[in-house]
N, CA, C and O atoms as a printed pandas DataFrame, in Angstrom:
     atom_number atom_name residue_name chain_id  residue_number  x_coord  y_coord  z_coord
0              1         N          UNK        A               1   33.418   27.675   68.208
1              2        CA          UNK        A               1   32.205   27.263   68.859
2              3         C          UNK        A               1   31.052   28.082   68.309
3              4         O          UNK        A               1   31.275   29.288   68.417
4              5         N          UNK        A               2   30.101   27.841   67.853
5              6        CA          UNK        A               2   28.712   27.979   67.594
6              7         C          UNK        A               2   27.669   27.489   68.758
7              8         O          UNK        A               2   27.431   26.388   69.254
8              9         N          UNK        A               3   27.160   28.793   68.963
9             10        CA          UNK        A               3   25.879   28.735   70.019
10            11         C          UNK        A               3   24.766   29.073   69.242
11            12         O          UNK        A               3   24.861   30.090   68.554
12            13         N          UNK        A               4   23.679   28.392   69.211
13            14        CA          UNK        A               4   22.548   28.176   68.794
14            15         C          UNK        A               4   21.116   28.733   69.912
15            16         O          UNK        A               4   21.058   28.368   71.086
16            17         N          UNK        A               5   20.343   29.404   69.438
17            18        CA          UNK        A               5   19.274   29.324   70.690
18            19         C          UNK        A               5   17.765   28.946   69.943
19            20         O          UNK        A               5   17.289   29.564   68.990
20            21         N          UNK        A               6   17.326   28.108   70.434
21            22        CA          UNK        A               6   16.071   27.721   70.383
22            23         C          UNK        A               6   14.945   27.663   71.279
23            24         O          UNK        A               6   15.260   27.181   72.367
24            25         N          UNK        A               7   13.467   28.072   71.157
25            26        CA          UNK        A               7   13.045   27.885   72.668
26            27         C          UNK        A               7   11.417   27.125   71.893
27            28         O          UNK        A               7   10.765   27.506   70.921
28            29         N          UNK        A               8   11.250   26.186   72.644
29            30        CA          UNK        A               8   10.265   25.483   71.783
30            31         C          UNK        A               8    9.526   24.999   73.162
31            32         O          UNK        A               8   10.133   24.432   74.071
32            33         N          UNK        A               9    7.922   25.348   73.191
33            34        CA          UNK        A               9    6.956   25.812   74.260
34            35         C          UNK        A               9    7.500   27.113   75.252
35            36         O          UNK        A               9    7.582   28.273   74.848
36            37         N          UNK        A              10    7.809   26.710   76.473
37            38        CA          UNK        A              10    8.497   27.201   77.872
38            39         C          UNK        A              10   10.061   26.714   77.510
39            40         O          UNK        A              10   10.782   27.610   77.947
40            41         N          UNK        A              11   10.683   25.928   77.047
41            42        CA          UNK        A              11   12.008   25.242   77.451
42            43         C          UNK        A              11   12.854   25.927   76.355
43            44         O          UNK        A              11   12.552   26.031   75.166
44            45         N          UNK        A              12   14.244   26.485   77.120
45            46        CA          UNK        A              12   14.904   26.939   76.015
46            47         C          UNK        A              12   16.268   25.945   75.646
47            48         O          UNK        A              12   17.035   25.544   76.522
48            49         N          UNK        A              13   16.422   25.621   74.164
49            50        CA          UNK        A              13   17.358   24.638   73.882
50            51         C          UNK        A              13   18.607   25.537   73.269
51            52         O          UNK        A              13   18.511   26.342   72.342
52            53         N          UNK        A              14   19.748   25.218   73.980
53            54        CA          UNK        A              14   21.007   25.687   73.650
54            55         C          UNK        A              14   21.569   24.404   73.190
55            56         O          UNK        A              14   21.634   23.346   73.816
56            57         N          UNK        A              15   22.050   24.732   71.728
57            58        CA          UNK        A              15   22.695   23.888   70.894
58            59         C          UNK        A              15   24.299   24.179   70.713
59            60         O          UNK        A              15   24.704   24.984   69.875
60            61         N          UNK        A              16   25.095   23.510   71.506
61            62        CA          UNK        A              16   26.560   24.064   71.317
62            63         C          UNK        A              16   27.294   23.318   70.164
63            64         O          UNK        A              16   27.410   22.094   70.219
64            65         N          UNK        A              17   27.683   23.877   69.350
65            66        CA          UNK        A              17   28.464   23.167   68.199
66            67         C          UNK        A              17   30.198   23.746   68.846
67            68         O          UNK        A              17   30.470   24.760   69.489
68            69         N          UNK        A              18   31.244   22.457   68.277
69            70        CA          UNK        A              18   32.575   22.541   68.328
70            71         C          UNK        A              18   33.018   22.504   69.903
71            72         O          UNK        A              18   32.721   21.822   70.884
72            73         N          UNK        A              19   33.758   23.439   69.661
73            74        CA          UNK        A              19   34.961   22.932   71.218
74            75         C          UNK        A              19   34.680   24.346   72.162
75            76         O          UNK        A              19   34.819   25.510   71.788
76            77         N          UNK        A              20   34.310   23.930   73.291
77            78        CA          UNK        A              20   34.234   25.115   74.539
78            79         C          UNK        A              20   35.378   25.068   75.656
79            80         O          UNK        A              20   35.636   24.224   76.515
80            81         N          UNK        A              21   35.970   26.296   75.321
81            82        CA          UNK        A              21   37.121   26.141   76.545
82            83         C          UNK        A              21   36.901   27.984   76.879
83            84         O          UNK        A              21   36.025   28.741   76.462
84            85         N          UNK        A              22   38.255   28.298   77.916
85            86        CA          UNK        A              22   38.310   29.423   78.279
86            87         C          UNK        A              22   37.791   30.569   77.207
87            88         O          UNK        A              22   37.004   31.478   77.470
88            89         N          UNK        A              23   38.424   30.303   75.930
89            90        CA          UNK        A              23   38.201   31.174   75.011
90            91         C          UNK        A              23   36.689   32.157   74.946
91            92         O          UNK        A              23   36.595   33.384   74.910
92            93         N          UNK        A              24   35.503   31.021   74.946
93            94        CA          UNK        A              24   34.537   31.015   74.053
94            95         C          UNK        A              24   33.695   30.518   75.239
95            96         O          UNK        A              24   32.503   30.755   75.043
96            97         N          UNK        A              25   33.931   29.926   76.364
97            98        CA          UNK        A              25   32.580   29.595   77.641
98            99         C          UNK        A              25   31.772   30.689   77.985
99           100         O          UNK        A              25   30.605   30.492   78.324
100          101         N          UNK        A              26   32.432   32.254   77.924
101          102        CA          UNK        A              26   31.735   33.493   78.367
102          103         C          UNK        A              26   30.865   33.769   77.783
103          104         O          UNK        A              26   29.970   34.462   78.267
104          105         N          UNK        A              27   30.837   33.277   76.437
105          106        CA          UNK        A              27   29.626   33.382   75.521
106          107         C          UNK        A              27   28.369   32.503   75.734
107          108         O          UNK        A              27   27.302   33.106   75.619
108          109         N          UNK        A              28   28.310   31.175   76.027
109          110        CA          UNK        A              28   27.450   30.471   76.687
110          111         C          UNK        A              28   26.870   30.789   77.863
111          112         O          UNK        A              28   25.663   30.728   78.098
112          113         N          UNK        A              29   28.027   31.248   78.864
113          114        CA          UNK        A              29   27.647   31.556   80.601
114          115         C          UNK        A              29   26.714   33.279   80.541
115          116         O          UNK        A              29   25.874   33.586   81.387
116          117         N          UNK        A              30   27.053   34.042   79.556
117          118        CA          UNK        A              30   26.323   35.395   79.519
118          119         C          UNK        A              30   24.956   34.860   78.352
119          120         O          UNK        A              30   24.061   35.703   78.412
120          121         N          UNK        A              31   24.669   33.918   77.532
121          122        CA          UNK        A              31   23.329   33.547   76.697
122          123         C          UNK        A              31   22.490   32.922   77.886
123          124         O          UNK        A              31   21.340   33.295   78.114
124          125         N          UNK        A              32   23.193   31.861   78.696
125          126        CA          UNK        A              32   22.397   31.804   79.807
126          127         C          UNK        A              32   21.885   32.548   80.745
127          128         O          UNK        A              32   20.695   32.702   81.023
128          129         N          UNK        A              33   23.037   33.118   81.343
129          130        CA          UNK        A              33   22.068   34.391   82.663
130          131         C          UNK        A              33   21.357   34.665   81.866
131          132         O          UNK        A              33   20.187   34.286   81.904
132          133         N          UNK        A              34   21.787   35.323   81.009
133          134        CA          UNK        A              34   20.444   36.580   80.376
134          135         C          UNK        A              34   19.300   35.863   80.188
135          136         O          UNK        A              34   18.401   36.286   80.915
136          137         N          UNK        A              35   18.836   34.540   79.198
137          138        CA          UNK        A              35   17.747   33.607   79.649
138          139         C          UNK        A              35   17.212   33.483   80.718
139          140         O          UNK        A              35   15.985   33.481   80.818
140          141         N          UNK        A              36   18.251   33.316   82.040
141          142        CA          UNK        A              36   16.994   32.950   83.150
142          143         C          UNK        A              36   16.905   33.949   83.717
143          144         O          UNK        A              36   16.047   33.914   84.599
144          145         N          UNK        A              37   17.778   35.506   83.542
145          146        CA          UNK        A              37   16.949   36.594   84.077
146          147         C          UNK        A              37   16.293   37.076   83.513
147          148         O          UNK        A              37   15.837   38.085   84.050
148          149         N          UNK        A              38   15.776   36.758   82.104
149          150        CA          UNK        A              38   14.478   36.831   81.385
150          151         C          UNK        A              38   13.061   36.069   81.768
151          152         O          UNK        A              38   11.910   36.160   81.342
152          153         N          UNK        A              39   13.587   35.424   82.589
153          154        CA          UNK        A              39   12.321   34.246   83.640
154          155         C          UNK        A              39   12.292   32.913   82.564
155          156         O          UNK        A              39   11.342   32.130   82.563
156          157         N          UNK        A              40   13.078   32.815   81.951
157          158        CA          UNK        A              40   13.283   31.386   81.621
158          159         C          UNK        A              40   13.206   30.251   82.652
159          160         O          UNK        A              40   13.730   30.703   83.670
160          161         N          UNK        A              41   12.868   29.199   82.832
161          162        CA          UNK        A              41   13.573   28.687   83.787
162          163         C          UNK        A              41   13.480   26.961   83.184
163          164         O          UNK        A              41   13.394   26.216   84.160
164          165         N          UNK        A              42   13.479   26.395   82.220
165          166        CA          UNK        A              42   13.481   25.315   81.981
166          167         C          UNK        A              42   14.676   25.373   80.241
167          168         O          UNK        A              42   14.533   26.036   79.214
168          169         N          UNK        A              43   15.812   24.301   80.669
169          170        CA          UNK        A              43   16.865   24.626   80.134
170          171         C          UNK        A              43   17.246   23.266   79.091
171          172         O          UNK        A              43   17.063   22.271   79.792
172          173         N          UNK        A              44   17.608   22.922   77.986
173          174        CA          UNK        A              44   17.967   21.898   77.717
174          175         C          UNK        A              44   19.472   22.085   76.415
175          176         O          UNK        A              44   19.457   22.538   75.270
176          177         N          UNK        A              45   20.391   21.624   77.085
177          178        CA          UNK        A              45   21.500   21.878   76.895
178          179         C          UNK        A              45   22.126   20.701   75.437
179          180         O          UNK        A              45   22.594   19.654   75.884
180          181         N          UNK        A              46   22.148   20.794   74.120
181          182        CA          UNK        A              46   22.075   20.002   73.295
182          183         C          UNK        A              46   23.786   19.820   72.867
183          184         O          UNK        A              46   24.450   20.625   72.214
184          185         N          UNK        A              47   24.201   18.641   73.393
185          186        CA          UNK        A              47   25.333   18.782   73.264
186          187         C          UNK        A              47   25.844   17.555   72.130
187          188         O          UNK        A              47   26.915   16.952   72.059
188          189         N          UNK        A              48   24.620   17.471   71.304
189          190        CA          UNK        A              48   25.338   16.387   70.008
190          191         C          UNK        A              48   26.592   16.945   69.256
191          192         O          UNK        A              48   27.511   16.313   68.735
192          193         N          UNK        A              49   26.449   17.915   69.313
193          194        CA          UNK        A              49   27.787   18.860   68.396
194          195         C          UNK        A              49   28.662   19.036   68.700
195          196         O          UNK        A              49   29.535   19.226   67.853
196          197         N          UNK        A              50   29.038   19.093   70.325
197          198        CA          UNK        A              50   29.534   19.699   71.066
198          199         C          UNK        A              50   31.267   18.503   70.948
199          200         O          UNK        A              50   31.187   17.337   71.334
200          201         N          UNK        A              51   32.012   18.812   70.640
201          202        CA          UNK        A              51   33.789   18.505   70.068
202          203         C          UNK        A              51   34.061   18.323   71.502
203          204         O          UNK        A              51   34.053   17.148   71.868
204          205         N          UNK        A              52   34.264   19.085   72.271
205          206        CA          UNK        A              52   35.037   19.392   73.417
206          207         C          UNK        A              52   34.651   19.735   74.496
207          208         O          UNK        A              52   33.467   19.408   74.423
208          209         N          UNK        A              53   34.840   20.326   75.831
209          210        CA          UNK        A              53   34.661   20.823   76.861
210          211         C          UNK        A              53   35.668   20.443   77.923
211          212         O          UNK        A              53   35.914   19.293   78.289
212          213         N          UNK        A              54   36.360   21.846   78.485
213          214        CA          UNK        A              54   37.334   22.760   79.445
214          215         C          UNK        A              54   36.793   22.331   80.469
215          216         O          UNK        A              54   35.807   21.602   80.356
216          217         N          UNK        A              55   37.303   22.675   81.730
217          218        CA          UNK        A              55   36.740   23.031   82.943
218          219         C          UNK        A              55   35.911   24.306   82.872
219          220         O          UNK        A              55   34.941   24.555   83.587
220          221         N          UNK        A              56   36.459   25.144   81.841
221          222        CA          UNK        A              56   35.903   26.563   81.921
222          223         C          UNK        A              56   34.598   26.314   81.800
223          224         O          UNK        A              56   33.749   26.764   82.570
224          225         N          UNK        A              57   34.288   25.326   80.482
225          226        CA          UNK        A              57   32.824   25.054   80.113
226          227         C          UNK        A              57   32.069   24.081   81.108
227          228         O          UNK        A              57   30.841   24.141   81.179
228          229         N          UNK        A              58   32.752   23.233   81.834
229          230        CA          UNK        A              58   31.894   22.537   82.592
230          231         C          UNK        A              58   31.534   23.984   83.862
231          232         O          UNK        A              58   30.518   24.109   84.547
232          233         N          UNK        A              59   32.381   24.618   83.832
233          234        CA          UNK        A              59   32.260   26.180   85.047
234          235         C          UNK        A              59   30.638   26.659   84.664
235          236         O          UNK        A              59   29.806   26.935   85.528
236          237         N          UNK        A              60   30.402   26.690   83.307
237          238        CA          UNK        A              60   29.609   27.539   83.032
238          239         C          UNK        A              60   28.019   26.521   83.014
239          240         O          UNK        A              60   26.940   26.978   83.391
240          241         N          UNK        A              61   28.205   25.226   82.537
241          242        CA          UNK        A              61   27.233   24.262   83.189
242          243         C          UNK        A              61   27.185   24.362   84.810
243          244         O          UNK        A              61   26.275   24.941   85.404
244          245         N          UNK        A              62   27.877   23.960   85.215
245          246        CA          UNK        A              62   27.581   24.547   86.677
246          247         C          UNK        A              62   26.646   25.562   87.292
247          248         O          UNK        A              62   25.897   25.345   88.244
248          249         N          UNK        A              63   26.766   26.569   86.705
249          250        CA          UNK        A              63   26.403   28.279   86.945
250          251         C          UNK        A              63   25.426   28.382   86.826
251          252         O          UNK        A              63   24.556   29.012   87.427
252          253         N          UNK        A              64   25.451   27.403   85.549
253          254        CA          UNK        A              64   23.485   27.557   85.307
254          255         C          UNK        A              64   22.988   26.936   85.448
255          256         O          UNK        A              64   21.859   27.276   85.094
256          257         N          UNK        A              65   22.999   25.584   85.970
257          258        CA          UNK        A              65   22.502   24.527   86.698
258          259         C          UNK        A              65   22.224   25.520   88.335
259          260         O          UNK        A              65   21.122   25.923   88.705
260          261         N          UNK        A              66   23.400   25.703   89.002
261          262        CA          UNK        A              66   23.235   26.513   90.225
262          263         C          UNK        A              66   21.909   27.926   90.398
263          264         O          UNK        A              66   21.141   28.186   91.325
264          265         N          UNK        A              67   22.132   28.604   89.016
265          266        CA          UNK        A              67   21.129   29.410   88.836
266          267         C          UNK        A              67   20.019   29.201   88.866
267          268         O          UNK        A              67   19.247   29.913   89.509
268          269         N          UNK        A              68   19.545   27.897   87.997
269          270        CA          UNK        A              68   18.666   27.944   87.880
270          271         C          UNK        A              68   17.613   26.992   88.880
271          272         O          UNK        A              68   16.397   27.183   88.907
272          273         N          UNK        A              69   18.322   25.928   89.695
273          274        CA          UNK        A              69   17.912   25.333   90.594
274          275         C          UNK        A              69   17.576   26.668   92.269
275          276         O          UNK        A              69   16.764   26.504   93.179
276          277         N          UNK        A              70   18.541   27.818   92.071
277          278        CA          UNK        A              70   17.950   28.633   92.953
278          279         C          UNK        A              70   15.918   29.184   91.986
279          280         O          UNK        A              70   15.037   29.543   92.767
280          281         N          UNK        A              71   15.709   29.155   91.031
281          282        CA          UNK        A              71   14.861   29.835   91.216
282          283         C          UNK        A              71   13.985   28.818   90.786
283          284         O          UNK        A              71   13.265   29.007   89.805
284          285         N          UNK        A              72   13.970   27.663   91.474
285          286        CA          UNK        A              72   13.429   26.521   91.038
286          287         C          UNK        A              72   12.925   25.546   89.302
287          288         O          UNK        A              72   11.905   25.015   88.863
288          289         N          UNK        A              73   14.214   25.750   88.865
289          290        CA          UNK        A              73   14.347   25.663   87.399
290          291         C          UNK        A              73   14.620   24.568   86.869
291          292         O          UNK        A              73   14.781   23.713   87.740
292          293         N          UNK        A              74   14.752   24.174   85.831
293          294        CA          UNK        A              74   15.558   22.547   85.482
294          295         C          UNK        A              74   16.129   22.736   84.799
295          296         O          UNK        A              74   16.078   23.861   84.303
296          297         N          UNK        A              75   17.129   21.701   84.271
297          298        CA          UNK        A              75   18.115   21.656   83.448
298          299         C          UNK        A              75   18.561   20.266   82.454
299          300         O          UNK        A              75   18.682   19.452   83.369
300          301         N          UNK        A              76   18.762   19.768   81.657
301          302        CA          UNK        A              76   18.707   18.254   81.066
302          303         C          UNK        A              76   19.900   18.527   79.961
303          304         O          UNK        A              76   19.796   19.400   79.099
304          305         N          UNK        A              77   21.119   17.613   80.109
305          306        CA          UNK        A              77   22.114   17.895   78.985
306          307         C          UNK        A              77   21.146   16.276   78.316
307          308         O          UNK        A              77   20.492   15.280   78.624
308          309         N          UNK        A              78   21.699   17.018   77.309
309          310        CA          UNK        A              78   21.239   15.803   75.683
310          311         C          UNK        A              78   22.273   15.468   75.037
311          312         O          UNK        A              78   23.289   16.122   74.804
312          313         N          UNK        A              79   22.045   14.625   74.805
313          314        CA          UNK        A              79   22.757   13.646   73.266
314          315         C          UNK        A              79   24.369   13.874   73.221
315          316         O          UNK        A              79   24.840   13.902   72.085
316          317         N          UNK        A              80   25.192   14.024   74.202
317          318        CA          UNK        A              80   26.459   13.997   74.507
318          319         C          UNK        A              80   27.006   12.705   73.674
319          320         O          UNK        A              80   26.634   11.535   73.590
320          321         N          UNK        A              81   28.056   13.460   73.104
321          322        CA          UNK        A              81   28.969   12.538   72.459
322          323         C          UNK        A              81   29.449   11.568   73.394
323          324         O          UNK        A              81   29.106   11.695   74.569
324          325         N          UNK        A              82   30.585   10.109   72.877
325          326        CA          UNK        A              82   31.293    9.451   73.918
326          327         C          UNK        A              82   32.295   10.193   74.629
327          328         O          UNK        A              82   32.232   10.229   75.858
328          329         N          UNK        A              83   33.179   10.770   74.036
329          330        CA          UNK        A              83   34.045   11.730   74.740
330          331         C          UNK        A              83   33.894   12.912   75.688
331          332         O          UNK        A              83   34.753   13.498   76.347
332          333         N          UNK        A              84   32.483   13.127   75.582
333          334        CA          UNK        A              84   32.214   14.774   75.628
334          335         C          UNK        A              84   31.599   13.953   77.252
335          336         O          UNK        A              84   31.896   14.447   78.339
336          337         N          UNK        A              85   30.740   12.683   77.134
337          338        CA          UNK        A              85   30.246   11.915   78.063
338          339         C          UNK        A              85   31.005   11.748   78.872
339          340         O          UNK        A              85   30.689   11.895   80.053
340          341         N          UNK        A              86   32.539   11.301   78.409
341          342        CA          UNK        A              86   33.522   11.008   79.237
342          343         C          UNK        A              86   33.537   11.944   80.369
343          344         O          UNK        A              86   33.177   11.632   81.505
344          345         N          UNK        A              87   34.018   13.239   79.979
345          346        CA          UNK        A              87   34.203   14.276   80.504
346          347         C          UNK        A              87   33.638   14.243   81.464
347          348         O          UNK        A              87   34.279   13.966   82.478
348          349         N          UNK        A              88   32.051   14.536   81.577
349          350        CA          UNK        A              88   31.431   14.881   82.181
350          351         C          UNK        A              88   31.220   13.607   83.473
351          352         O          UNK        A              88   30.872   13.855   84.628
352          353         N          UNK        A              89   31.489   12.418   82.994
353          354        CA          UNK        A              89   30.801   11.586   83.718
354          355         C          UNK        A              89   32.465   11.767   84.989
355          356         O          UNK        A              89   32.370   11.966   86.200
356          357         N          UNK        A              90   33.910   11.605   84.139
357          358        CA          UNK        A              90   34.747   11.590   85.215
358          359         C          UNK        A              90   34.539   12.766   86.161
359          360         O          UNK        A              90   34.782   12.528   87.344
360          361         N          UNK        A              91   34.150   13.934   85.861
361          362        CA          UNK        A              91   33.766   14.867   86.681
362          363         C          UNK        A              91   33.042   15.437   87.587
363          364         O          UNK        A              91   33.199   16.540   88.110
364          365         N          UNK        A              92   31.633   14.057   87.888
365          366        CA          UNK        A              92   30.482   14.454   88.664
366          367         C          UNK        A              92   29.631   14.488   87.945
367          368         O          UNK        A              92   28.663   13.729   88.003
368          369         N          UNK        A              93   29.805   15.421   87.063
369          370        CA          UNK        A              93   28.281   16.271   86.425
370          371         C          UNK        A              93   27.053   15.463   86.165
371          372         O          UNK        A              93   25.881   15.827   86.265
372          373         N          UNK        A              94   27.535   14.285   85.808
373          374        CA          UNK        A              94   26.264   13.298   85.409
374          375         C          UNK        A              94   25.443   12.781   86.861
375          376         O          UNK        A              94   24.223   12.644   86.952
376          377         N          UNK        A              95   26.137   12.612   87.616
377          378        CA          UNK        A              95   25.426   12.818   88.988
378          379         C          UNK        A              95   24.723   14.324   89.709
379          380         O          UNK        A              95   23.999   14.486   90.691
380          381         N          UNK        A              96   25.347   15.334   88.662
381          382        CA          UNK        A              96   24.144   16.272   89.416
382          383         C          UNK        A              96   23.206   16.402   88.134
383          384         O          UNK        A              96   22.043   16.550   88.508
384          385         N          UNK        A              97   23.332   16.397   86.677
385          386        CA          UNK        A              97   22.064   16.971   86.148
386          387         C          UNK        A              97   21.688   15.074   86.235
387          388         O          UNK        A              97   22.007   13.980   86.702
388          389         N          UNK        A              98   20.678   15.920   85.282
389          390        CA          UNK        A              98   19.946   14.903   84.388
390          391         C          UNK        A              98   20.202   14.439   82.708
391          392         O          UNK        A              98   20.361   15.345   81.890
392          393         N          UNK        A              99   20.228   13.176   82.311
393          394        CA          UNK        A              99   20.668   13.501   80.853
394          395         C          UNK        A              99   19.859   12.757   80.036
395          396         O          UNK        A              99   19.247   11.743   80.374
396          397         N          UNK        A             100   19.865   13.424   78.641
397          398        CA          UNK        A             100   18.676   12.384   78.002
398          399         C          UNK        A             100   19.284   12.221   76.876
399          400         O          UNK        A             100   20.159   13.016   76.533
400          401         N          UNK        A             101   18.854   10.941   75.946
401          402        CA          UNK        A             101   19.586   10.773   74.433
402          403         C          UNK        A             101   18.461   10.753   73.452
403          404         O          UNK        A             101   18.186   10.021   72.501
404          405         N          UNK        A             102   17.974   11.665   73.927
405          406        CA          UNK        A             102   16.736   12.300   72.535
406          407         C          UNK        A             102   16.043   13.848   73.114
407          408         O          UNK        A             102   16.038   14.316   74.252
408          409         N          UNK        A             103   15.584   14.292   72.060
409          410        CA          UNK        A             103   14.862   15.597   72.601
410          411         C          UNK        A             103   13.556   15.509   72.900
411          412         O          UNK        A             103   13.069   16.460   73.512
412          413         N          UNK        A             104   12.950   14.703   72.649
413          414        CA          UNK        A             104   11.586   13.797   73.694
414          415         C          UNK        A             104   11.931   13.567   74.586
415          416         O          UNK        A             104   11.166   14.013   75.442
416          417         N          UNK        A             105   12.919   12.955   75.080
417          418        CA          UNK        A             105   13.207   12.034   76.739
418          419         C          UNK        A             105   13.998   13.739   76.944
419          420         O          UNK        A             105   14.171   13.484   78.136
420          421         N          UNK        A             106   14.390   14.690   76.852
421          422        CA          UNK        A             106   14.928   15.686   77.337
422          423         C          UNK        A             106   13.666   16.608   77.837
423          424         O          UNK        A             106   13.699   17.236   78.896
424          425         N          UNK        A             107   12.453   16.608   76.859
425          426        CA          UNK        A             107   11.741   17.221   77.335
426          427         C          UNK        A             107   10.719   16.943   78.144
427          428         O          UNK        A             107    9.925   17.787   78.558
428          429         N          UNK        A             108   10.696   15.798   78.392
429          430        CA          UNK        A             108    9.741   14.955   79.537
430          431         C          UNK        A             108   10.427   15.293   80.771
431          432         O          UNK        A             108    9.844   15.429   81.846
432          433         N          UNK        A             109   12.179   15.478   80.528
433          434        CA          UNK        A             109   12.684   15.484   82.220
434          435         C          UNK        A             109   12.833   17.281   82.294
435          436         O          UNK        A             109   13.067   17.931   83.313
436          437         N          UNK        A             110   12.724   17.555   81.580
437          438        CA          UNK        A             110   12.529   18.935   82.029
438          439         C          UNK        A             110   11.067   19.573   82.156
439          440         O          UNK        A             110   10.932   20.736   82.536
């Protein structure tokens, strides 16, 4: 897994390349806190790359979705593969964030 950080205006874009499971989620879930206890608070999660995702990794979407909605923050996953979509959609998640299939429509909802 390759984590990427980008922050373009206020919004910071995490670009996950390959497969996130137990291994390698701690690395995402500690790039985030540290972002929004840097006063980040607008998040956009770029998951065109993204191979895979665990429970561990949907754990760590969670966390920072949870985080950051306490300090009144947003959050927008992007450009999810079909599979990676799958995931997420059998799981809820697409009913709690928001999702966009461009980084224009990601940054309008954030």
């Amino acid at each position: 897994m390759i984590l990427e950080q980008l922050v373009r205006d206020d919004v910071v874009i995490l670009k996950i390349k390959g497969r996130v499971d137990s291994t390698n989620s701690s690395e995402i879930e500690r790039a985030a806190l540290e972002l929004i206890d840097a006063g980040n608070k607008r998040f956009i999660f770029d998951l065109s790359s993204m191979d895979y995702i665990s429970s561990a990794g949907l754990r760590v979407i969670l966390l920072t979705g949870k985080k950051l909605r306490a300090c009144k923050g947003k959050m927008v996953l992007m450009e999810m593969r079909e599979m990676v979509k799958d995931v997420f959609e059998m799981s809820g998640f697409l009913s709690l964030f928001a999702a966009a299939e461009s980084l224009d429509e990601a940054l309008k909802l954030v």
